[in-house]
C-alpha positions as CSV (number, residue, x, y, z in Angstrom):
1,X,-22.6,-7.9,41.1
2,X,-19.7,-5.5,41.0
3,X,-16.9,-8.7,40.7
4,X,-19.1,-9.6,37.2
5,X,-19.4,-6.1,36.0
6,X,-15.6,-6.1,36.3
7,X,-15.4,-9.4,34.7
8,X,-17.5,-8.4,32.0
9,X,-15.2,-5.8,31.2
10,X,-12.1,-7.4,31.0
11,X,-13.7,-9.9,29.1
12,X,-14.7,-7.6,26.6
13,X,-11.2,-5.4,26.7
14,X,-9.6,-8.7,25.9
15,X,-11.2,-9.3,23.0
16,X,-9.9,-5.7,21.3
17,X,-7.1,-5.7,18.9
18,X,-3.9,-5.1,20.4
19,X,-2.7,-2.6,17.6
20,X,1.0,-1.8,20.2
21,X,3.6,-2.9,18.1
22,X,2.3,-2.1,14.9
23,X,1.7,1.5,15.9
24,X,5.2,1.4,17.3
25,X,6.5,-0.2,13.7
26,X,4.5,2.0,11.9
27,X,5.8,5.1,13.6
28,X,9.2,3.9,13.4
29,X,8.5,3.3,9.1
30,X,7.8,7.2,9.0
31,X,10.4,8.4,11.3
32,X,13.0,6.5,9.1
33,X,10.9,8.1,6.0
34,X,11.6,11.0,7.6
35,X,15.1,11.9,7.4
36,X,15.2,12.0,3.5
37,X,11.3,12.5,2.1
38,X,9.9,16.0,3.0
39,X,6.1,16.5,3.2
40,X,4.1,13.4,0.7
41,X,2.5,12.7,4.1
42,X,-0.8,11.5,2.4
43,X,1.4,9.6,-0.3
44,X,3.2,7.9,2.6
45,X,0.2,6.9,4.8
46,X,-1.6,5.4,1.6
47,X,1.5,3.1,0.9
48,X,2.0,2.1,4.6
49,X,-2.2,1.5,4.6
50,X,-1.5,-0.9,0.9
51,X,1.4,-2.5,3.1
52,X,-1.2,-3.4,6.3
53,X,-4.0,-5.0,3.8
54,X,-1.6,-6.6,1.1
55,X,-2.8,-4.1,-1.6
56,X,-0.8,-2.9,-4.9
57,X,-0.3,0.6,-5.8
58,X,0.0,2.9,-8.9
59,X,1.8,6.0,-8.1
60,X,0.8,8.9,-10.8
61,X,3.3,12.5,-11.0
62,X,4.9,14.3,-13.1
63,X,9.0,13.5,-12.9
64,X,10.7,14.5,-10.4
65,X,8.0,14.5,-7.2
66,X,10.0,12.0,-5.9
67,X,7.7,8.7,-6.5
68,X,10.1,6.2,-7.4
69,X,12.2,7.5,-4.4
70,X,9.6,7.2,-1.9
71,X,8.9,3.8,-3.2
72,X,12.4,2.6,-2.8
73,X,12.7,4.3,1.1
74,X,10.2,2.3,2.5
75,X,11.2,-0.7,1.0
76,X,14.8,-0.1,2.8
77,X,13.0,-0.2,6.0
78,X,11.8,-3.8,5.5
79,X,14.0,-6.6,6.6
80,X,13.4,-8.1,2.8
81,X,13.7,-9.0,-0.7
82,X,13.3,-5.7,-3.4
83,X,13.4,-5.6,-6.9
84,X,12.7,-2.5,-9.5
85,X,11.9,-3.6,-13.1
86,X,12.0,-0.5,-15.6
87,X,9.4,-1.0,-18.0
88,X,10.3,-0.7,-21.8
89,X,8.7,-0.7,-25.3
90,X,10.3,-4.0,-26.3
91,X,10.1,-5.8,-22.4
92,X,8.9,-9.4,-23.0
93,X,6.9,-11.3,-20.3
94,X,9.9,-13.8,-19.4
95,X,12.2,-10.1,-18.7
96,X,10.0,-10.0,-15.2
97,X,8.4,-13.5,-14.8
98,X,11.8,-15.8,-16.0
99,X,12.4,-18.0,-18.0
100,X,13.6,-21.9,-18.5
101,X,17.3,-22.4,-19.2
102,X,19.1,-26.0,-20.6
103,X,21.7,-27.1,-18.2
104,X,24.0,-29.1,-20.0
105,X,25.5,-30.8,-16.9
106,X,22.1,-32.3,-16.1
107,X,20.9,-32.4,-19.5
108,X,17.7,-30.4,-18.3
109,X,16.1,-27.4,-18.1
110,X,16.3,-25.1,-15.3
111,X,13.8,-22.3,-14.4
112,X,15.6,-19.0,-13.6
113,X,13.1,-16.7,-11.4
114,X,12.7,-13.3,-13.3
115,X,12.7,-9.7,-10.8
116,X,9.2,-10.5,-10.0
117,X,10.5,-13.2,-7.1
118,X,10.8,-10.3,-4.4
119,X,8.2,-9.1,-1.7
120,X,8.5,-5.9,-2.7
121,X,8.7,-5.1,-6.7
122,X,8.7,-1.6,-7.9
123,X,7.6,-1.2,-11.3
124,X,8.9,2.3,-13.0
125,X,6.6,3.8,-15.8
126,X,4.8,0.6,-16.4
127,X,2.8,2.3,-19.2
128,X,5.9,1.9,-21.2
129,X,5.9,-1.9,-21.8
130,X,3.2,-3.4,-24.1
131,X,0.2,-5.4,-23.3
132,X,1.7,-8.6,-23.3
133,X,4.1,-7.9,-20.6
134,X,1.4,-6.1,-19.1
135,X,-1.4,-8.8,-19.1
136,X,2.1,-10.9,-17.9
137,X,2.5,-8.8,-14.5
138,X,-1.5,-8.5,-13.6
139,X,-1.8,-12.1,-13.7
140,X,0.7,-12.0,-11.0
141,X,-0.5,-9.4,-9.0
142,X,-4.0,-11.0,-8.7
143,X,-3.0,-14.9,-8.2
144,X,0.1,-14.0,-6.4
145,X,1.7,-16.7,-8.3
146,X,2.8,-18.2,-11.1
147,X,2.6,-21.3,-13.5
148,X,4.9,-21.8,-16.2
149,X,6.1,-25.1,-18.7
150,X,3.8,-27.1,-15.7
151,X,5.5,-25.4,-12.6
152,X,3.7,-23.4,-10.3
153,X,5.4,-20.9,-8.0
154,X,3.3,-19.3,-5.1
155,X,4.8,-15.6,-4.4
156,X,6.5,-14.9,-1.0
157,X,4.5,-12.8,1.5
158,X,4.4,-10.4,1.4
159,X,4.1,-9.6,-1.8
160,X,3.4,-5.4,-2.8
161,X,3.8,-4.1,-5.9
162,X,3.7,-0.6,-6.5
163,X,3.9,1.1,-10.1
164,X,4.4,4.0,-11.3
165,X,3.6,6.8,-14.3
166,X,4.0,9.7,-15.8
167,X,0.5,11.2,-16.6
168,X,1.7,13.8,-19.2
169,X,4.0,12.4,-21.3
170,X,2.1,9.9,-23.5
171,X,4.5,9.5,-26.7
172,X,5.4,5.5,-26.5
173,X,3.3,4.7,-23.8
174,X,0.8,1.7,-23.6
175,X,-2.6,2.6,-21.9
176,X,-3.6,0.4,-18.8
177,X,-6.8,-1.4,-19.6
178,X,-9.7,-0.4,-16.7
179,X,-10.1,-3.9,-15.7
180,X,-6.4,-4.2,-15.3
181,X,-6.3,-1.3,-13.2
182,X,-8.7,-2.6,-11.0
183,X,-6.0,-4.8,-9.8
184,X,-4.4,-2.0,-7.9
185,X,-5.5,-1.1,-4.1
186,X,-5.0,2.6,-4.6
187,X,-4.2,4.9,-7.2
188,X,-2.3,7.8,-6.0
189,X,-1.1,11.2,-7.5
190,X,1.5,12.6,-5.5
191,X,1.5,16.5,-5.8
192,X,3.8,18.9,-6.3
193,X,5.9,20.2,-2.9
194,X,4.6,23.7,-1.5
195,X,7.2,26.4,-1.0
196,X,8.2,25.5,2.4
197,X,8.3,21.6,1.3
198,X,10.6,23.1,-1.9
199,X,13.2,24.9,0.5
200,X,13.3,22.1,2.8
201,X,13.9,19.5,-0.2
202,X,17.1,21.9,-1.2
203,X,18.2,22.1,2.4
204,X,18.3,18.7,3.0
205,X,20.0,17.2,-1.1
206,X,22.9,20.2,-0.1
207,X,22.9,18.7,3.4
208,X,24.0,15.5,2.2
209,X,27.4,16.3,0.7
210,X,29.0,12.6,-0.9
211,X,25.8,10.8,1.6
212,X,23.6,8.7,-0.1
213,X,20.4,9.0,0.5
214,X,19.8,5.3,1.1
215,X,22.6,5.0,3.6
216,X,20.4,7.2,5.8
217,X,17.4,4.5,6.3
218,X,17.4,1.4,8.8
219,X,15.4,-1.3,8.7
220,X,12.6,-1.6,11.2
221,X,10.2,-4.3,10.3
222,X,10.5,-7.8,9.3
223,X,8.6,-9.8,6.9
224,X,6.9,-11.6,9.1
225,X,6.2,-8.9,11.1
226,X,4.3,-7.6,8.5
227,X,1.9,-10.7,7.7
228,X,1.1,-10.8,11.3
229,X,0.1,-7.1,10.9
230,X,-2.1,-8.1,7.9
231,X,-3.8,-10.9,10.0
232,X,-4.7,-8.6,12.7
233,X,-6.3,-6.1,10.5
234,X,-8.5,-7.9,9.4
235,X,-9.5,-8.5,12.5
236,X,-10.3,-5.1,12.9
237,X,-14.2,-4.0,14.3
238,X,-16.7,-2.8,11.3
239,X,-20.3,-2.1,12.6
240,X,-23.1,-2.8,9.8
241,X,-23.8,0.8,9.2
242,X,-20.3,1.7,8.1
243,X,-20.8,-1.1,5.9
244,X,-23.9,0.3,4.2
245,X,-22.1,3.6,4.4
246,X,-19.7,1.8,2.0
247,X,-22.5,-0.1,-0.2
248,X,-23.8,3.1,-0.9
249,X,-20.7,5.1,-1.8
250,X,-20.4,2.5,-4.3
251,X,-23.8,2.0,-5.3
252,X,-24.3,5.8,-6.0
253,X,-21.2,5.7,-8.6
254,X,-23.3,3.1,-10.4
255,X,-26.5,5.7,-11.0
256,X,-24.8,8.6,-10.8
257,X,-25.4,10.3,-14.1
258,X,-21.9,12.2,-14.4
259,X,-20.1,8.6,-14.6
260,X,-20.1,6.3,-18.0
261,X,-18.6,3.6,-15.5
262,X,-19.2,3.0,-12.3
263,X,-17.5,1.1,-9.6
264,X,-17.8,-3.0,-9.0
265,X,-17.9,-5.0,-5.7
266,X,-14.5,-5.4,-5.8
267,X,-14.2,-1.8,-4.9
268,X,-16.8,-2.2,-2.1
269,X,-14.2,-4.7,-0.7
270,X,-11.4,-2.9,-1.7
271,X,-12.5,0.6,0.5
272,X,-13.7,-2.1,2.9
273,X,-9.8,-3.2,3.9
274,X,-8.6,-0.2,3.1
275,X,-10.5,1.6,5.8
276,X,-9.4,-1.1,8.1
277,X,-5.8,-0.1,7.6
278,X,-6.5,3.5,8.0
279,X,-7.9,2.9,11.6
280,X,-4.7,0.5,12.7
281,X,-2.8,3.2,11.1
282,X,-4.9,5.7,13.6
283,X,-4.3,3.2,16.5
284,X,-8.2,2.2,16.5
285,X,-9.5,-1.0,16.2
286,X,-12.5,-0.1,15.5
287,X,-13.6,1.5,11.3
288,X,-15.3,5.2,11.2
289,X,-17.1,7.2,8.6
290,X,-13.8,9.1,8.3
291,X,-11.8,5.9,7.8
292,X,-14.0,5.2,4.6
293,X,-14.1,8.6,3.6
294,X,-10.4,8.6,3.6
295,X,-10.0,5.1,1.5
296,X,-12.6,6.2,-1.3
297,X,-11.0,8.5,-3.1
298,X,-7.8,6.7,-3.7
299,X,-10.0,3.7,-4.7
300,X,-12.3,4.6,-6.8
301,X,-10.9,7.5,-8.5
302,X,-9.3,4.5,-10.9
303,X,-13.1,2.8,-11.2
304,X,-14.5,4.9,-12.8
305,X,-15.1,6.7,-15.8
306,X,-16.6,10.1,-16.2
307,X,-19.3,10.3,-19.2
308,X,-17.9,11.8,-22.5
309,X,-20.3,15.3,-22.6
310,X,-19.0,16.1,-18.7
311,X,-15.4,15.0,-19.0
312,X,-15.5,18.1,-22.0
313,X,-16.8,20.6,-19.6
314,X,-14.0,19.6,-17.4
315,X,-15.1,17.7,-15.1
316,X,-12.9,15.2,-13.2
317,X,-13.4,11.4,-11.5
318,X,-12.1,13.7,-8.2
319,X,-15.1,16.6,-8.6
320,X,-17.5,13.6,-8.8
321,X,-16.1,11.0,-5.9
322,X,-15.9,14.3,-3.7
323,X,-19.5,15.0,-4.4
324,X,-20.6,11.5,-4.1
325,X,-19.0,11.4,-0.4
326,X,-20.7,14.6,0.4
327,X,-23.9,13.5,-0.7
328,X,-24.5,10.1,1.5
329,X,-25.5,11.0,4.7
330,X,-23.1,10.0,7.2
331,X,-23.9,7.1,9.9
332,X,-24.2,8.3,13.5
């Protein structure tokens, strides 16, 4: 009786997720992060989490919070291909997809890839370029590939894009579309430093002397390292009452009389891997309340749309999504 209860137990240890050397990468991401990025721990966490379950990201702040920069660190600690497209008024779709060139010696043409051929893409301001080019770069970002003059090209993996903007200034700017911001994992606003944060971001620019700042980060995880990672969080445990934990989250943005627009399924799903990637990032293989409660905001707060008459009064998508989460009764 005792050799099967012991049995039974390895059986069912075996059949855990063996999260080791993805908590090892992980820490060794942020450690790297470390030595030039002061505070932004949410910021970093929610692009590492993206990372783990293949999601895009929109970085929102002011200039100067250090979003393009954080962006461009962690993409110095993967062993891979990284471009950064600056998004203009008069950027045309072929500027970041490519385009077909004549080759004379062959008397053909030739496809030239465009910046969007990396695993990594950072996308500066990409409220700046105009619908078209836009439309160009969603399509990508939700095939993950592309067909052009009858050639299709399947993106690398993996494949992350994270954007960014600038939520004040709004002079020559194109507004992204809701559904096309549905395409993005998370929406993030990274913060302003607090005073400690502020002396510790002087200390460490005059620190540097004639060092550049991306001299200071090593590489740490390979490509395929990072597929593997993706595979085994979706392998990750989810019980059925988290999942109605999540069904409702979503379901309440749908009734909830504060919102003009409420969330789709796609969010459901979306908070669903998200969650995932927050408990492998916690070394657990196994999703809880807090996990969900910790992907919502970041996903829906782009999902919806607060009714006209409260938006006046000052209410935000955050004041809502925060009262939503408080309001669902938490599964024991």
């Amino acid at each position: 009786m005792e050799n099967t209860s012991t049995t039974d137990n390895r059986i069912e240890f075996e059949s855990r997720v063996d999260l080791s050397l993805l908590t090892q990468r992980i820490s060794e991401i942020k450690q790297e992060l470390s030595k030039v990025i002061v505070g932004q721990q949410k910021t970093i966490d929610q692009l590492l989490v993206a990372l783990l379950v293949n999601g895009h990201i929109l970085l929102e702040g002011v200039p100067g919070v250090a979003k393009t920069l954080t962006a461009k660190l962690m993409a110095q600690t993967i062993d891979t291909s990284y471009s950064r497209i600056q998004f203009t008024p008069d950027l045309m779709p072929s500027d970041i997809l490519g385009t077909s060139i004549y080759n004379a010696k062959n008397n053909d043409f030739e496809f030239k890839k465009g910046p969007i051929f990396a695993n990594i893409i950072l996308i500066d301001e990409i409220n700046r370029a105009p619908a078209k080019t836009q439309a160009a770069l969603f399509e990508v970002m939700e095939e993950r590939q592309i067909s052009l003059d009858g050639l299709t090209f399947v993106m690398d993996e993996p494949f992350l894009v994270i954007a960014t903007q600038n939520p004040i200034e709004q002079e020559g700017t194109y507004r992204l579309p809701e559904a096309q911001l549905d395409r993005f994992l998370f929406k993030i606003g990274v913060e302003y430093p607090n005073l400690e944060e502020e002396i510790a971001i002087i200390e460490k620019e005059h620190a540097l002397v004639n060092e550049k700042k991306l001299n200071k980060i090593n590489k740490v995880i390979t490509p395929t390292e990072i597929v593997d990672f993706q595979k085994l969080v979706k392998q990750i445990i989810v019980e059925k009452k988290i999942i109605e934990y999540i069904a409702a989250l979503v379901i309440n943005t749908r009734t909830n009389p504060f919102l003009y627009l409420g969330a789709s399924p796609r969010a459901s799903i979306a908070i669903l891997n998200a969650a995932k990637g927050f408990a492998a990032l916690n070394n657990r293989d196994f999703v809880t309340p807090e996990d969900v409660k910790e992907a919502a905001y970041p996903v829906l707060n782009h999902r919806v749309i607060v009714a006209p008459e409260k938006e006046m009064e000052g209410i935000t998508t955050k004041d809502i999504i925060h009262q939503i989460i408080d309001s669902i009764e938490i599964p024991r």
